[in-house]
ZAMARGU-4260 file (C-alpha; in steps of 0.2 Angstrom, whole numbers, plus 5000, padded with zeros to 4 digits):
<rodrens>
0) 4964/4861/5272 | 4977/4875/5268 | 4990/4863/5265 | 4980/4851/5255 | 4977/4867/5244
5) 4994/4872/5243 | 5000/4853/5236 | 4987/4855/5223 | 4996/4872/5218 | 5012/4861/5220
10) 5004/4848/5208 | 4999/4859/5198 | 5017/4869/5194 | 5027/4852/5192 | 5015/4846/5179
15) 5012/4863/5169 | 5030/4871/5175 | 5032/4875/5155 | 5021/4886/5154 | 5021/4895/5169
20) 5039/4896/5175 | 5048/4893/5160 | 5054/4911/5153 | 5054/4911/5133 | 5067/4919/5125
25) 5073/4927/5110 | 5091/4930/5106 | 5106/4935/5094 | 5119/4923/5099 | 5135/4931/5093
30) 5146/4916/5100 | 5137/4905/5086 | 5133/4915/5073 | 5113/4912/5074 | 5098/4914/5086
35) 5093/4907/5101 | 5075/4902/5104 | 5072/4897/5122 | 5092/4893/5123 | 5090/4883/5107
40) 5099/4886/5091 | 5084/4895/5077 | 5084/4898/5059 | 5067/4908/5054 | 5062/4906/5036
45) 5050/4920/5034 | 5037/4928/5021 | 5030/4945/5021 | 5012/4946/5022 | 5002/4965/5023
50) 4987/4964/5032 | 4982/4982/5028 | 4982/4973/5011 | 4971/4960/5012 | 4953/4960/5018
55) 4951/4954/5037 | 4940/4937/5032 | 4953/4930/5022 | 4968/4935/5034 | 4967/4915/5042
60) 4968/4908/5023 | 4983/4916/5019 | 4992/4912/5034 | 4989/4895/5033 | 4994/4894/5014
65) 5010/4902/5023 | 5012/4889/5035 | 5008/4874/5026 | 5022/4880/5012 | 5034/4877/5028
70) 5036/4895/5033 | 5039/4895/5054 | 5038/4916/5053 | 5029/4928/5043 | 5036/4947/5041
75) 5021/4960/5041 | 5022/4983/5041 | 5011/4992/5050 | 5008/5008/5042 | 5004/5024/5055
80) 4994/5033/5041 | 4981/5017/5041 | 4980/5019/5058 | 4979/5038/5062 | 4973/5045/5045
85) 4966/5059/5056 | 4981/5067/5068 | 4974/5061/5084 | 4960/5048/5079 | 4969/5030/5082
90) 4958/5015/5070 | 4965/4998/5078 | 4944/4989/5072 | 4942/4980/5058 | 4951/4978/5044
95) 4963/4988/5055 | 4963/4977/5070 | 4981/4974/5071 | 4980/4964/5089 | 4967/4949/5080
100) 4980/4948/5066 | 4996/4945/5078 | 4985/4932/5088 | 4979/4924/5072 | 4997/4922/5067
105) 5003/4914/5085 | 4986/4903/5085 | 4993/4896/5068 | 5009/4893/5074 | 5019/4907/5065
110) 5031/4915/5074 | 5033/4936/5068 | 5046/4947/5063 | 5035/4966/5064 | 5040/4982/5056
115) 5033/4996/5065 | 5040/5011/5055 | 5038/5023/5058 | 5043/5022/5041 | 5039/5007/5030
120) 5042/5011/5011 | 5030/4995/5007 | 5025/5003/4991 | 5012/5014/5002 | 5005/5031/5003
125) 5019/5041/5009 | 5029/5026/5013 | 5015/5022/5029 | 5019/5043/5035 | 5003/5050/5037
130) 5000/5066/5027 | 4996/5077/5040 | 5013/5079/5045 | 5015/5091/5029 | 5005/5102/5040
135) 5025/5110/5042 | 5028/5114/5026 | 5047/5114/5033 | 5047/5096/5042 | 5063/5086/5038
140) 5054/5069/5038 | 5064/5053/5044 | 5077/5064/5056 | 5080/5072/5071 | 5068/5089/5067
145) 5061/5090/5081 | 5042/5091/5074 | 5044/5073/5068 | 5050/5068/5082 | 5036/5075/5094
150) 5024/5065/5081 | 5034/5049/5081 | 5036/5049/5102 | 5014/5051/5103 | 5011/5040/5090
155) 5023/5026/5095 | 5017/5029/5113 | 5001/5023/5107 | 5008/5009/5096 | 5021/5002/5106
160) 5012/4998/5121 | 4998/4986/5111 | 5012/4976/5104 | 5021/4974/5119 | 5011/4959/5125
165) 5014/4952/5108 | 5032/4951/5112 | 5041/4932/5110 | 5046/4934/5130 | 5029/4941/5134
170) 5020/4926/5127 | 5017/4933/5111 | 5023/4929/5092 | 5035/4943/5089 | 5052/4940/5088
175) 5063/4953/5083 | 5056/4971/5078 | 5063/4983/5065 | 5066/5001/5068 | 5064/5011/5052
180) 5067/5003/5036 | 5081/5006/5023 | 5088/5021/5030 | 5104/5018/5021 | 5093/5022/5006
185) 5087/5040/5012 | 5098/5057/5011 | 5098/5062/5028 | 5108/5049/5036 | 5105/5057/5054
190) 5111/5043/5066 | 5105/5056/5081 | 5089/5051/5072 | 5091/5031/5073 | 5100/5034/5091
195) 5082/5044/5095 | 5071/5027/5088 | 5081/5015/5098 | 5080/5022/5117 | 5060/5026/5111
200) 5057/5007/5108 | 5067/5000/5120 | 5058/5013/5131 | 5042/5006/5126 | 5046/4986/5123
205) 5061/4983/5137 | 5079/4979/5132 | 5076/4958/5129 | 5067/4960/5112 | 5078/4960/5095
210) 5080/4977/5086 | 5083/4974/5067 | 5089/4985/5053 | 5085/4982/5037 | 5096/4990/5022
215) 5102/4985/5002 | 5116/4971/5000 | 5131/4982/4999 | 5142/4993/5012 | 5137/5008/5005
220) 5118/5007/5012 | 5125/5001/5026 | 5134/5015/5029 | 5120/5025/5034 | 5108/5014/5041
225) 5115/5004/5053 | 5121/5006/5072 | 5129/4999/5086 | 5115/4995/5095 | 5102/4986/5079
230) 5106/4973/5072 | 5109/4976/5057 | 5103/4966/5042 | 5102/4966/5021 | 5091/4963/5009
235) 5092/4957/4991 | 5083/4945/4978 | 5084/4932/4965 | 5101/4934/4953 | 5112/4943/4967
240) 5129/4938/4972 | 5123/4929/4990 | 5140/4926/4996 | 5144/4947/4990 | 5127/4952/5001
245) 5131/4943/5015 | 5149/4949/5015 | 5142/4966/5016 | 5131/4962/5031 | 5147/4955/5040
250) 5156/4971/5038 | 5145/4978/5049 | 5139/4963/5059 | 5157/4952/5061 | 5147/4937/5071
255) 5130/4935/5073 | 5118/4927/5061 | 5114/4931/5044 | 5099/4939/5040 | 5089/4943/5022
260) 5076/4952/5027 | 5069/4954/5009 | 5071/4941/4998 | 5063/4948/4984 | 5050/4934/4975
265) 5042/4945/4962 | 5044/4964/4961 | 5033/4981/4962 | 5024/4988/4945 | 5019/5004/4939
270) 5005/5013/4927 | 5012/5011/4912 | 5028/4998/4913 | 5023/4979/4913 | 5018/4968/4926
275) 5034/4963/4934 | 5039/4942/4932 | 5052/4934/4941 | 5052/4916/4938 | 5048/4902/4950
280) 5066/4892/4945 | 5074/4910/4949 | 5068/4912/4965 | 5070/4892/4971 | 5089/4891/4967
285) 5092/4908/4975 | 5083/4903/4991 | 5093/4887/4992 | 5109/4894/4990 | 5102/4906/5006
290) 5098/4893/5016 | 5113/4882/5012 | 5122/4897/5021 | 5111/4893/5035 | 5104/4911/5032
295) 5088/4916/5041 | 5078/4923/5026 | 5062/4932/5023 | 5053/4930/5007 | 5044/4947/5000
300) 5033/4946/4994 | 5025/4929/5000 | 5005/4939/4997 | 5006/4954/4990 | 4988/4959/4989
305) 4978/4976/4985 | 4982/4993/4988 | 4963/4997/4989 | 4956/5014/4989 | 4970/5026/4989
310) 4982/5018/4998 | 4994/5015/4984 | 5012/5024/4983 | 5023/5032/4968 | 5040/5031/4965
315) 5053/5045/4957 | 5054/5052/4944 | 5036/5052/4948 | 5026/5036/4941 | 5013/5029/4954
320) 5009/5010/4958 | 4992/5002/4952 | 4978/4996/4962 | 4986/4978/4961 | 5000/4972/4971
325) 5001/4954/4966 | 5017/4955/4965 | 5021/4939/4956 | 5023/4931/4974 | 5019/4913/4978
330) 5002/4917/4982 | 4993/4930/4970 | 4984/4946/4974 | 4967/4935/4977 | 4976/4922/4987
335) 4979/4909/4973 | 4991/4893/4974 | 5005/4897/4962 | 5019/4888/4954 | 5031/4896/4964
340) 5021/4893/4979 | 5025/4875/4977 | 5044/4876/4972 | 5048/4888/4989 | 5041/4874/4997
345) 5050/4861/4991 | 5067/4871/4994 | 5060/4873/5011 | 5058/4851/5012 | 5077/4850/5011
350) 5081/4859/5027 | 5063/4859/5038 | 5050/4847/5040 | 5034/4851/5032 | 5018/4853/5041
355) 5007/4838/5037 | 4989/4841/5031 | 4980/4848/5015 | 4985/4865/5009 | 4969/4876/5011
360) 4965/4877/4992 | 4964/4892/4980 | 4946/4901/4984 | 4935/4898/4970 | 4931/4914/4960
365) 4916/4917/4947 | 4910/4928/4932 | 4893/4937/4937 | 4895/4944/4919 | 4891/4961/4912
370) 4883/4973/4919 | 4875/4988/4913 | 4877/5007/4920 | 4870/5023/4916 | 4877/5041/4918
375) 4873/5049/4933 | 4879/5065/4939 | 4896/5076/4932 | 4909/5083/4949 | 4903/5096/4945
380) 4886/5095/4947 | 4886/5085/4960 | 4899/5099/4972 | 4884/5100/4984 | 4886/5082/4987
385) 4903/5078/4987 | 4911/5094/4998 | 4903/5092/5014 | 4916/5106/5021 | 4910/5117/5007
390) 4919/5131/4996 | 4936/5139/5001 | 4942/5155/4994 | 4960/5162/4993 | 4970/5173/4980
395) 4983/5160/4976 | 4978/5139/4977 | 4981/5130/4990 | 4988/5113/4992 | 4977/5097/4998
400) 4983/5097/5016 | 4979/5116/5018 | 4961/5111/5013 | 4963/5098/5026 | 4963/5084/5013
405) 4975/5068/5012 | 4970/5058/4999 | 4958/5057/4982 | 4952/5073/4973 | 4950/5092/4978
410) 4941/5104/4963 | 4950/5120/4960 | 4937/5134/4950 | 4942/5151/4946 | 4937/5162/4929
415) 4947/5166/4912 | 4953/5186/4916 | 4955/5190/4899 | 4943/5182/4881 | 4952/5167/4873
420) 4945/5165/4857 | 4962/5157/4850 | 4969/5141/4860 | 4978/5150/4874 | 4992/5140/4884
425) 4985/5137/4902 | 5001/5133/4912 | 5009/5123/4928 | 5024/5133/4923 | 5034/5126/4939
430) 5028/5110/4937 | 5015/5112/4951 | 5000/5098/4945 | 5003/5085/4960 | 4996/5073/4953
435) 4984/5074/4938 | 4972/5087/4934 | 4956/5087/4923 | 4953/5102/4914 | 4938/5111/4907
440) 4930/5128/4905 | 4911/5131/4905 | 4907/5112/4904 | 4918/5110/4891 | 4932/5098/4894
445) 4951/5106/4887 | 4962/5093/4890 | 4975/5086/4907 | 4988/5092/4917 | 5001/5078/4923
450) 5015/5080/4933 | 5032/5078/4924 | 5022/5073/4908 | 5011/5089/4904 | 5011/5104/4910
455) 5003/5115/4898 | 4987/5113/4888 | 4979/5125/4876 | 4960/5130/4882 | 4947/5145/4874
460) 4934/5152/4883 | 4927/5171/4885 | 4931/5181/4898 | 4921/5176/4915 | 4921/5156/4907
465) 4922/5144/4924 | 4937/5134/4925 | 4937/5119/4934 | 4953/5110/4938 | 4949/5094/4946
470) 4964/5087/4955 | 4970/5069/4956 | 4981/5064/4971 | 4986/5048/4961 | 4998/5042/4979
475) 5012/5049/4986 | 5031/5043/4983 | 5034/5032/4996 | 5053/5030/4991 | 5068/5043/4992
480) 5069/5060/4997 | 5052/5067/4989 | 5041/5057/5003 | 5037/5077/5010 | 5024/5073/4993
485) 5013/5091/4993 | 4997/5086/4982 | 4984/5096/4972 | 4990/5112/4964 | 5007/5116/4974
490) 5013/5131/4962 | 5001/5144/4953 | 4993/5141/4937 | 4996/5154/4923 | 4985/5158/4909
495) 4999/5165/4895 | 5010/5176/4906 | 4997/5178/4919 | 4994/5171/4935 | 4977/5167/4939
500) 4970/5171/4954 | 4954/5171/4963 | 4953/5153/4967 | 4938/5144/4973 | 4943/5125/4981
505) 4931/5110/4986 | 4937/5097/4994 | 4928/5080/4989 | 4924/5068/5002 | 4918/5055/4986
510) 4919/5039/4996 | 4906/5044/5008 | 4894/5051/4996 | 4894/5035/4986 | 4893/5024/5001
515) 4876/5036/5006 | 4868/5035/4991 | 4870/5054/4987 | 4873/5053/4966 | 4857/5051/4955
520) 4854/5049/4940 | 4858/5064/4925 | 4843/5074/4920 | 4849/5076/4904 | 4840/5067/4888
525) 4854/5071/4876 | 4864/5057/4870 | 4882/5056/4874 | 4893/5061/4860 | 4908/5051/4857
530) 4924/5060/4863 | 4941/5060/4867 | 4938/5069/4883 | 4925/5074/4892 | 4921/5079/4911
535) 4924/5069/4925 | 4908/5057/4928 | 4900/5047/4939 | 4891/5029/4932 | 4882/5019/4943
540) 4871/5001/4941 | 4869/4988/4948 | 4869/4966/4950 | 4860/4953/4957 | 4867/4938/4964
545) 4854/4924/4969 | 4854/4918/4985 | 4850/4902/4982 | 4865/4896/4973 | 4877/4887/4985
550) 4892/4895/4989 | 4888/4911/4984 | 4897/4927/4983 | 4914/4921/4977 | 4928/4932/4974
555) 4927/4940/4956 | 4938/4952/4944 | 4930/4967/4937 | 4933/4973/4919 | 4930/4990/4911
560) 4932/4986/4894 | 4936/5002/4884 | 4937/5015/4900 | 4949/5027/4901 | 4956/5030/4920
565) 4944/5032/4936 | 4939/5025/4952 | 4927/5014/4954 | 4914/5006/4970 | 4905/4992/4974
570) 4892/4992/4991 | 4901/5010/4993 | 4918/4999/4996 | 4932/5008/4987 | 4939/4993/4976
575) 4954/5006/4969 | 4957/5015/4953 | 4957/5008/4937 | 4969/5014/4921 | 4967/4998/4908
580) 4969/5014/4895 | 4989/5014/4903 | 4991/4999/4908 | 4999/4986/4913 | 4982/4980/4924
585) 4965/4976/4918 | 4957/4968/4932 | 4952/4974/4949 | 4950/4964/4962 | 4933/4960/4970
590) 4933/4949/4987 | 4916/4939/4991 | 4916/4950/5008 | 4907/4966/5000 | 4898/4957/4990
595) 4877/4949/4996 | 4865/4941/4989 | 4852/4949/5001 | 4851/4965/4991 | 4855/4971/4974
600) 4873/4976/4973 | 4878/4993/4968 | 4891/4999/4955 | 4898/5018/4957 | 4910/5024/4941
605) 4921/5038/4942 | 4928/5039/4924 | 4940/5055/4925 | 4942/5057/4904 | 4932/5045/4893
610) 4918/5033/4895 | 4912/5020/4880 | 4897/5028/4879 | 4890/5032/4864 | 4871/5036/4867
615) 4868/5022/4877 | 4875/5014/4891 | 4892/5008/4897 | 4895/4989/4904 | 4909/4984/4915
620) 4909/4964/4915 | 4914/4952/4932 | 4926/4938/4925 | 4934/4922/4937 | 4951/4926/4927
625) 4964/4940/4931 | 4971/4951/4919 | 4987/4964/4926 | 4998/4962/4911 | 4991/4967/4895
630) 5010/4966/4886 | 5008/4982/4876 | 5021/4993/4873 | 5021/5010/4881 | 5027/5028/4882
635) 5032/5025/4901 | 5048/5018/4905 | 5052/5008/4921 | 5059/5016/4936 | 5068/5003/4942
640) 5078/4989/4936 | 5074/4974/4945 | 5079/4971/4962 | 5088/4989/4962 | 5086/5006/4970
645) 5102/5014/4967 | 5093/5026/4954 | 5079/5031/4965 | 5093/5042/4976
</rodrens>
């Protein structure tokens, strides 16, 4: 009976000896310039996809757009600050459930090229750091201090060893696995630093998996961000010398394949500049010519998606991201089929087969219409509510980290010293508003401090007047050597000559008093009077969707026709901040998955300057039709020139 059982076993390993004895492997193979797949000869064409962008239920839709335009790999960040917002508390559920996003991607049948960090850039709060780390004022971030270091050793100690099983030898999707990201592009060019990275992954991960660099086209990035033991490669975009790039790559990598890890589709935007375009044509003779190379390319963005909430970055000199990261890439910010969607895959035709079978189609979107909201409750008079922590007193202000805040909006309050019965000019003499602050004294609202752009207003008031400084942490740069980004009043604040002092802070946990329910309606009966400016208000209202309408919710865009700047909620989901005042974008928005038709659905409005309401009330309206390029002309300029970052240095 034993041997009987063991010829079954027998059986069983010459039939399924594939999958049980076979290794898989993963290799750079110098000899050939290429790399090796289970001893084979492998060429990835890649796209970048965020899944911190994009909400959990439409992860599957998006990867099978990416595989059905002929991608066999997708590209994806993992940023630490969405993961460990609180030093110590790891958030791996959810829409955070990184582990159900790399098995959705093998179960597809897309292999992955991961990025880690512990930097990413991405366009992301802090370029993915997470903000507590400015807990040391003095903390050289993205070198060998030895404070980072300590972080980056626990937190990769945690990562590490979850995506280990996800390796390509493992059984898993990955691939090859980045270590930093650009750091050819950053000023401390520390290679004890990248030295460090390397023997900490290969620590975690073993010595079989590919370590990648990634840095711009030219020897001068490279210079910096490569080493012997990554393999180093380059990225650049649509209207770059390929053969030039490539030639840069080689410098440092003689043999080997070649690699462009970003091959940029579209580009980022900020408040203020235009929606960036790059066209389809573009971007299709570019990729042919990569692949004609026999180049192993990766396509960012391939989704761009949302920077919902907070979680959008800034760029220097300083001008932060919108909500919106559409990214002009093949698929839009909501998912949608695109011309360029079609012309990648038909580059794609020439040198890989296709997969057979529909493409899942662009998700149906619907206008619910306009809505109407009322006023309900100012900052501050709703403090009680919104500062769970409660008041903290010093002399001088302090920053939002040392009130044990990252992200959103901490209220400064102190008095007037002295009677200003003539304009007086209140001051952020050393440039010190990070990022925008909302200014008034006794209910009465002055005007705004903004970083680079104002910082000094005239106010009057008597002597003993409240002021209230509400502060806007609008993202921090997530590109460059100002990522140690301090936020909220980082400098004193001077009244004429005079310091103030005698501060008062709240730090304002918004999101979880919306999602409670906390804010009512205003008592006051006195009609709002048209204004330029008045104080920082919560709106709320709410829709109905009928449930007996097939298909129902859909995806949506939200309009706030003839609002200033704000935030706004829906069901308590933080959908991101809205500026159509600045521009370029209009639209926010709004996926089916926060949305019921079981119960009324809930509207919270944070309008931080002006609202449209005249003595009645405001409407924001849902439309089926994006709008993130209104094609005005504005006082901002671009900070970058397409597909360049030499000026961000």
């Amino acid at each position: 009976m034993y041997l009987f059982k063991e010829g079954n076993i027998l059986l069983l390993l010459l039939l399924f000896g594939a999958s049980t004895g076979a290794p898989r492997t993963f290799s750079v193979d110098y000899k050939n310039d290429c790399f090796q797949k289970d001893g084979e000869p492998f060429r990835y064409i890649s796209g970048s996809i965020h899944y911190s962008r994009i909400p959990r239920v439409y992860w599957k839709d998006r990867l099978l757009k990416m595989y059905m335009a002929g991608l066999n790999a997708i590209q994806t960040y993992i940023p630490w600050n969405y993961h460990e917002e609180t030093l110590g508390q790891y958030n791996f559920s959810g829409e955070r459930d990184l582990q159900y996003f790399l098995q959705l991607a093998q179960d597809i049948g897309l292999l992955v090229i991961l990025r880690p960090g512990p930097y990413i850039c991405a366009e992301w709060e802090m370029g993915g750091l997470p903000a507590w780390l400015l807990n040391n004022k003095n903390i050289v971030l993205r070198s060998s201090d030895k404070d980072y270091l300590s972080a980056v050793d626990i937190w990769m100690g945690k990562l590490l060893p979850m995506i280990k099983p996800f390796l390509y030898q493992n059984g898993g999707p990955i691939i090859t696995v980045q270590v930093e990201n650009e750091y050819g592009s950053y000023f401390a060019c520390d290679y004890n630093y990248l030295r460090h990275l390397t023997q900490l992954f290969r620590s975690h991960l073993g010595d079989e998996v590919v370590l990648f660099t990634t840095d711009g086209g030219s020897v001068g990035y490279l210079k910096c961000g490569a080493i012997q033991e990554l393999y180093a490669t380059v990225d650049f975009g649509p209207g770059a010398n390929v053969t030039a790039a490539f030639e840069a790559q080689r410098h440092v990598e003689p043999r080997g394949p070649l690699v462009n890890s970003e091959f940029y589709t579209g580009w980022l935007d900020h408040w203020g500049s235009h929606h960036s375009v790059v066209s389809a044509d573009a971007v299709a003779k570019s990729l042919n010519e990569i692949l004609l190379k026999g180049a192993n390319v990766n396509l960012y963005m391939f989704i761009g998606g949302t920077n919902f909430g907070y979680w959008n970055g800034a760029n220097e000199p300083y001008a932060a991201q919108p909500t919106s990261y559409d990214y002009d890439a093949p698929l839009t910010e909501a998912g949608d089929l695109t011309k360029k969607y079609f012309a990648i895959q038909n580059v794609i035709k020439m040198y890989h087969k296709i997969p057979e079978g529909p493409i899942p189609p662009t998700t149906p979107k619907f206008a619910y219409g306009t809505v109407f909201l009322q006023k309900l409750e100012t900052v501050s008079s709703a403090l009680e509510k919104l500062s769970y922590s409660g008041p903290v007193k010093s002399m001088f202000p302090l920053n939002f980290i040392e009130l044990n805040q990252a992200l959103g909006y901490v209220l400064y309050r102190t008095t007037l010293p002295v009677n200003c019965s003539k304009p007086t000019p209140l001051s952020s003499p050393l440039n010190g508003v990070h990022d925008r602050a909302y200014v008034s004294v006794d209910g009465v609202a002055q005007g705004i401090l903004e970083r680079y752009k104002t910082i000094s207003i005239n106010i009057t008031g008597n002597a003993g007047s409240q002021v209230d400084i509400l502060v806007e942490n609008m993202g921090r740069i997530n590109y460059g050597r100002g990522i140690n980004d301090f936020k909220g009043l980082v400098s004193n604040i001077t009244l004429g000559a005079d310091v103030l002092t005698g501060w008062t802070m709240y730090s304002l946990s918004i999101d979880q008093a919306v999602s409670q329910g906390l804010l009512g309606r205003s008592l006051s009966t006195n009609p709002a009077l048209p204004a330029k400016l008045s104080l920082p208000t919560f709106y709320g209202g709410s829709f109905v969707i009928p449930d007996g309408i097939p298909d129902l919710p859909q995806d949506t865009y939200i309009k706030l026709p003839n609002w200033t700047k704000g935030q706004i909620w829906i069901n308590g989901f933080n959908l991101g901040r809205f500026w159509p005042a600045c521009g370029p974008q209009v639209t926010l928005f709004v996926p089916s998955n926060i949305l019921s038709t079981a119960a009324p659905n809930n509207i919270t409005v944070l309008e931080l300057e002006a609202a449209p309401c005249s003595g009645g009330p405001c409407t924001v309206e849902f439309t089926d039709t994006p709008i993130l390029d209104t094609r005005r002309s504005y006082n901002y300029k671009p900070i970058r020139r397409l597909f360049s970052k030499e000026d961000l240095l």
